[in-house]
DRENDRENLUM-515332 format. One record per residue (C-alpha): residue in one letter; y, z negated, x negated. Coordinates in pm, whole numbers, plus 50000, padded with zeros to 5 digits. Layout:
% DRENDRENLUM-515332
AYZX/...
//
This chain:
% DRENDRENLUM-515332
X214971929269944/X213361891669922/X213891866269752/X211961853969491/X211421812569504/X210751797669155/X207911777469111/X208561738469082/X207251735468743/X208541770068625/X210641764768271/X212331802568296/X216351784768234/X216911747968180/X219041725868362/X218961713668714/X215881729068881/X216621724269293/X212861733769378/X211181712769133/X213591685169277/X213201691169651/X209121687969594/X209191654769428/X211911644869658/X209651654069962/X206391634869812/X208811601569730/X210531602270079/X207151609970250/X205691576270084/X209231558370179/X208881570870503/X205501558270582/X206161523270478/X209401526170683/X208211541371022/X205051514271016/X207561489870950/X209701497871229/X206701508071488/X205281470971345/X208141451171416/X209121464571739/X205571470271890/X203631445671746/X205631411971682/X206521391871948/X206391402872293/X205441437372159/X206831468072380/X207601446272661/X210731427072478/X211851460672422/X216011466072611/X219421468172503/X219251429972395/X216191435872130/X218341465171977/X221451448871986/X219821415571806/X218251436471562/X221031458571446/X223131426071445/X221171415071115/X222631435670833/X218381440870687/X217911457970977/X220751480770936/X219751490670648/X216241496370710/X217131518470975/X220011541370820/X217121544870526/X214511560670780/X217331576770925/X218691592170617/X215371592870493/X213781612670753/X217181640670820/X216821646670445/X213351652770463/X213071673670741/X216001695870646/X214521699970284/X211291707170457/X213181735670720/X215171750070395/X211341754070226/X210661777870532/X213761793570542/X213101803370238/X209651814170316/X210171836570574/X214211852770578/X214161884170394/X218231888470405/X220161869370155/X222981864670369/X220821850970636/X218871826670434/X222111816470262/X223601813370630/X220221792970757/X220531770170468/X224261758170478/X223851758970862/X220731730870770/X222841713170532/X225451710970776/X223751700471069/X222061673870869/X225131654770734/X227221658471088/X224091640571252/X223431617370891/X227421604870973/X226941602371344/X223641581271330/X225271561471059/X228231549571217/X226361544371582/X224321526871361/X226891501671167/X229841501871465/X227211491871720/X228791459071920/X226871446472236/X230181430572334/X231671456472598/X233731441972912/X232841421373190/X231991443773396/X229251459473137/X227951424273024/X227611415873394/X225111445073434/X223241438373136/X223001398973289/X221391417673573/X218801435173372/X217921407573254/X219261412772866/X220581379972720/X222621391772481/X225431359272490/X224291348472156/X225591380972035/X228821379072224/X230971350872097/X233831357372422/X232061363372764/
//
């Protein structure tokens, strides 16, 4: 038995059509994406002291600024979405067994918000401020991160 896909622009019921939504969702994020990733790849590779200023100080003055939290929990979002739209398209595609494609799918889903929450809250709870010990290494590596940390 397969499964038959509807087309995106097929008009057989009305109401909410999850293909025709997934495709425009997939060419909007893909356009989102781009400006992101450059943006990101720009500002970390480009500006400044390029891939060289690049340790645990650079990230933890970036995702100090709340702009730059955001920008990356929309790539981040952004891109799990995208990919697990794009992974549920050839699921789809190629699983002849309801059950299995049903299983595939939710599995996707699943794995997609678990790792959406995870990067999300590594994301906002990140705090450069550990203990001595761990801001005594950092000191060694040569990350100045005391602006960040108001008590040493």
């Amino acid at each position: 038995m397969s499964v038959v896909i509807e087309s995106p622009r097929s008009r057989k019921r009305p109401g909410f059509n999850l293909e025709k939504y997934g495709w425009m969702y997939m060419r909007l994020s893909g356009v989102l994406l781009i400006v992101l990733i450059f943006g990101h790849l720009i500002a970390n590779l480009l500006v400044g002291d390029g891939i060289h200023a690049i340790n645990f100080a650079f990230v933890a003055g970036k995702w100090a600024d709340p702009f730059w939290q955001v920008w990356d929990v929309a790539m981040l979002v952004l891109a799990l979405i995208h990919g697990t739209n794009g992974m549920r398209t050839l699921v789809n595609d190629y699983t002849e067994r309801e059950w299995i494609r049903r299983t595939l799918v939710w599995t996707l889903w699943i794995v997609c918000l678990v790792l959406i929450v995870i990067g999300t809250l590594a994301l906002v709870t990140f705090s450069p401020c550990g203990d001595a010990a761990s801001l005594k290494l950092l000191a060694q590596d040569g990350a100045n991160i005391a602006a960040l940390c108001p008590v040493h």
